[in-house]
Structures are given as C-alpha cells and as structure tokens.
N, C-alpha and C positions, 0 to 999 in steps of 0.2 A: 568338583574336581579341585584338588589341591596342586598350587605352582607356589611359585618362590615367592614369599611377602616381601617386600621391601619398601624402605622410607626413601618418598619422592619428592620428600623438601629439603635440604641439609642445609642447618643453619636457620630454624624457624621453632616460631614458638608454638604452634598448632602446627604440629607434625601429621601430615596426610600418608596412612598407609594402605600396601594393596599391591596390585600388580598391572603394567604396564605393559602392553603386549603390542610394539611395531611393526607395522609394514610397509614403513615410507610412504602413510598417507596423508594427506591435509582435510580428513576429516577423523574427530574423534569421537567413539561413542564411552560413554559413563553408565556403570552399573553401580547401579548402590544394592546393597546386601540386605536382604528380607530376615527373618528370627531362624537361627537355626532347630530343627525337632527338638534337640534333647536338654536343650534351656528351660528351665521352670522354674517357679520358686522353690522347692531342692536344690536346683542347682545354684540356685543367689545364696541359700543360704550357705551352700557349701562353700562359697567364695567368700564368703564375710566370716564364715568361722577357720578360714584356712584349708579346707578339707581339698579343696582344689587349686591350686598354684593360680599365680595369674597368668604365667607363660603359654599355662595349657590351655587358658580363656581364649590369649593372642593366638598360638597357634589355631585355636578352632576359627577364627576368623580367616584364614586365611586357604579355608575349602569355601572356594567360589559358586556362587550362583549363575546359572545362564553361562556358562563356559561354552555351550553351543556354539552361541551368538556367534563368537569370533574363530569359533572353529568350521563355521559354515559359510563366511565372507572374509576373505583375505583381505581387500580392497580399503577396509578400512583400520585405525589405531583402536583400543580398547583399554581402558582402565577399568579396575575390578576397585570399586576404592571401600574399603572395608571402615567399618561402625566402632571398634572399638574403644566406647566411652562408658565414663563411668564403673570399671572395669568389668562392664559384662556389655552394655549395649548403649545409646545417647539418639537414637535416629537422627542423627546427624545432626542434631539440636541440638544437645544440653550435655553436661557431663559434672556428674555429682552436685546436685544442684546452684548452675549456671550456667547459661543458655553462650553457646557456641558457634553458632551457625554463620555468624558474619564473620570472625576469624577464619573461620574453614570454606566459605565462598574466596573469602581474598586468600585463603594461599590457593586455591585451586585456580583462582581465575590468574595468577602467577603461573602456575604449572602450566594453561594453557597459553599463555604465551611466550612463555620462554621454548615452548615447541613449536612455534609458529602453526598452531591450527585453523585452516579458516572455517570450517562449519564444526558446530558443536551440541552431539546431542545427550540425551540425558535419559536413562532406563531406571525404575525402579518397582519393587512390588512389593504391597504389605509396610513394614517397619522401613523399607527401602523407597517407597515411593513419596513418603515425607520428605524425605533426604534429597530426590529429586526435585521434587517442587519447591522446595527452598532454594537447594541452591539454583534454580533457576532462577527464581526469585531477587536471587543477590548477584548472579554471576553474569557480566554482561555481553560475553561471547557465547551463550547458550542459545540455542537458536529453537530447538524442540525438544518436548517432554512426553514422553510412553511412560504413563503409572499404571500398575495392574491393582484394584482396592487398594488404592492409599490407605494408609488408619493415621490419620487424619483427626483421628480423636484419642490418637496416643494411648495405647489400649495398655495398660500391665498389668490389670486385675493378676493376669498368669502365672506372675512372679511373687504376686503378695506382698507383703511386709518388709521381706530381707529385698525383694526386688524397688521397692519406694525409697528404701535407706540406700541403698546404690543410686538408681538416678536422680533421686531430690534430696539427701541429705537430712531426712527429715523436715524439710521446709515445705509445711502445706501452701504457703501464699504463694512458694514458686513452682507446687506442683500445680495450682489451679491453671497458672498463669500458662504452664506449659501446655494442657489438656485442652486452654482456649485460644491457643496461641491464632489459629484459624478465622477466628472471631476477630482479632483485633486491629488496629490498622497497621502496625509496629510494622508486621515482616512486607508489608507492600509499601514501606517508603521508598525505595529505591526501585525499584519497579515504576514508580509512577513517575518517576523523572526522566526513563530510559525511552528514546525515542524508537531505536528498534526492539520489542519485545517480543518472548518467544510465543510457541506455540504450543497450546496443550491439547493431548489426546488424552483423557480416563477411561481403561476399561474399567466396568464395574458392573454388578448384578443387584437385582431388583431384590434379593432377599440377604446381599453383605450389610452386617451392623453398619457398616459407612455412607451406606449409598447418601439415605437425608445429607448427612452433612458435606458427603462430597459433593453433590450437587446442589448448595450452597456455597460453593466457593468456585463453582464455575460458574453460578451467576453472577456472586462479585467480580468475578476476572471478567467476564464479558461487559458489565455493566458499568460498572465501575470505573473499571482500567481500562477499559476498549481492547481486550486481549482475545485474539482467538483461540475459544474454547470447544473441545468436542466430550461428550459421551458417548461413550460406545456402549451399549447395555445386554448386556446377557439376561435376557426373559428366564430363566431357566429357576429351580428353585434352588440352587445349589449356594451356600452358605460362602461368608468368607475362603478359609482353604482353599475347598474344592475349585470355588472359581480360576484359581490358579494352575490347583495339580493336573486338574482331569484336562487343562485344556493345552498343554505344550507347543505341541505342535502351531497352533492358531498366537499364540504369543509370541514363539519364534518369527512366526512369517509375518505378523504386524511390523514386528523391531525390526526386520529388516529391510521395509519397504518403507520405511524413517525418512530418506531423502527424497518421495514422492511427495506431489502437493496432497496425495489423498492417502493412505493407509491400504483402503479398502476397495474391491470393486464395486459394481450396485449391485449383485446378487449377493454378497455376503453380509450387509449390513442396508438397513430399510430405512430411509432418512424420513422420521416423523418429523422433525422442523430442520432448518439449516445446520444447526449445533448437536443436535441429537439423533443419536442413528440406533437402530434396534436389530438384533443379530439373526439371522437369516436360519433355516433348517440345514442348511451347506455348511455357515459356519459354526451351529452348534454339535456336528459332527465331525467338525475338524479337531481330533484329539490331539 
C-alpha cells in the first residue's frame, strides 16, 4: 500500500524516512521494508547509468509492507520506516560503502522519545529484518523483535555487479566486512552494556539459506548476552520467499500478539527445548 513519505527528523544529518501512522498510543510498532519484486541487477544498472531517476527509486520506497498490521489494530502507533540507501537499498546498515546503522538507531531512538513511547517493538522480514535486529541492537527503548528469515548474510548476488557498486562502492574489504558483520563483536557493543535488553522471536525454516546462520546468532544472543531468544521453525520445505508469501495470515497474527509474554499458544508451535519451538499441522495451515 502506498501512503504519504515523509521525513521524520527535520534538522538531522541521517534523515529517517517513511510513514508515521497515530492513534494516541504509548505503544509503537516499527516495520522495516523487505526487497521489493521488480529490483534486480537491471534495475541497479538502470539506476547507475540514469535510465531510472532516483525519485522514482524514492517513490518505490514508499509502497509499504505489512500495511495490514496497522490496518488491523488501532490500539497502537506505527512507523513504516523505509531503507532507502545507497540509492537503491542499505538494510539499514550501510549506504554506499559506509556502515550507518548507529547514526540511524540514535535518530530513531530521538524519534522515539521526543514522542514519548513507553513500549517499543520492532517488525521485520527478509532485507527488513537485519534492519530490525540492528537497530534493536543499538536502540535502547526497543523492547521486542519479530524477524521473519532475516538475511543475515546480506545476500545481493541478485543485483550483481551494478548492485555491489551501489552498496560498497567498490570496496571489497567493506563488502566482506559488511557480509560478516554477524560474526563480529562490533554491533553487540552496546547491547552488552544495556541492562534492560530486548526480546527476540525468529521465524524461520529448516530449508531458508539463513537458517545455519541465524541460528547462530541466537545462540550468541542467548549465550553470550544473556538475551532471550526464540526460534520459531517452520518444518516445511519451503525456501526463503515462500516462507513468507504463502504464510500471511500466520505472520499477521504473530505481530500482533507482540505484547504477550508468549506469541504462540501450545498447539501452534511444539517447544523441543525452551528457546526452540517447531510449528504445528494448525499452524502450517494458517495461510
């Protein structure tokens, strides 16, 4: 769904844009934006050789994901906060080879208090659910995280060549650095000094390219950081995408049962240990 963009810092040098949807509540949820279809490496090239304006890049940013969400709960605020960096995409990391993400947690975590928010959660999927997890990471009124297959390993094979020249500049040492960024201790310094830290949920499936590594970073978060972490796994052999498309309905109704201590009931997800729950015959027909 397309609504009005607008810039939600005036007077700032990492300008956060997107749309900001009120209903006089003191809780806010964050979506961060996943790859839109008709993005490819065509379409990077056509942005590097001119063939497509950058306005037209910004406007595509600006048809929102998960419009549902907040068309389905009044009760609470919404921010749609849009990715565009690098003049095609940055997952809310980097923008033309230099990493962004702590600029863009402190103007957000400015945003959320010059609104006076008291709970603060954070939606993402795909390209959008790194952007979650960061700025979770960095932002210290975030209280909960719903990522749907994070990529987590920063995927852009899809763009090619003209797409690496847009997000790294040509700079291999700061593409590696970005790909590992998961790996390293850098983005969990602040995290590890914050004494209330949030909460993660990952959905994710047993056949997305990310699963290994996202479920390596929730053992770091639990181990590590003393952080509560959950997997939610879909058994099913459905690839990255489809994890997401085919399941709507079941995504919707996670996100908005955000301010429960638990997501789930016990017939929708089968807890094989505390941290790990595996999805039910109920919930893998919740399209």
């Amino acid at each position: 769904m397309t609504i009005a963009s607008q810039k939600l810092n005036s007077n700032a040098t990492m300008a956060l844009y997107g749309a900001h949807i009120q209903n006089n509540s003191d809780t806010l949820v964050i979506i961060f934006q996943g790859v839109f279809t008709k993005t490819n490496e065509a379409y990077a090239t056509n942005i590097i050789e001119g063939r497509i304006p950058d306005k037209d890049v910004k406007n595509l940013h600006s048809y929102y994901h998960f419009m549902k969400i907040s068309e389905r709960n009044d009760t609470r605020d919404y921010l749609y906060l849009e990715d565009y960096y690098s003049r095609l995409y940055g997952w809310y990391a980097f923008d033309n080879g230099k990493f962004i993400y702590e600029e863009l947690s402190d103007e957000l975590s400015h945003f959320i208090e010059a609104h006076g928010y008291k709970h603060v959660y954070v939606v993402g999927s795909s390209k959008g659910g790194v952007g979650a997890i960061l700025m979770a990471l960095h932002c210290p009124q975030i209280e909960r995280v719903f990522t749907m297959v994070p990529d987590i390993r920063i995927s852009t094979d899809g763009f090619g060549g003209s797409g690496r020249k847009l997000f790294f500049n040509g700079n291999e040492v700061f593409e590696k650095r970005v790909k590992t960024m998961f790996e390293k201790q850098d983005i969990f310094k602040r995290l590890e000094k914050r004494e209330n830290k949030p909460k993660f949920f990952f959905f994710t499936g047993v056949r997305d390219y990310g699963f290994k590594p996202l479920t390596n970073l929730h053992q770091k978060l639990r181990k590590e950081y003393d952080v509560e972490s959950h997997l939610l796994i879909m058994p099913t052999p459905e690839p990255h995408s489809p994890l997401i498309k085919n399941h709507p309905n079941l995504m919707n109704y996670l996100i908005q049962n955000m301010d429960k201590e638990r997501l789930w009931e016990d017939d929708e997800f089968t807890s094989v240990s505390p941290n790990a729950h595996i999805a039910t015959y109920k919930t893998i027909g919740m399209k």
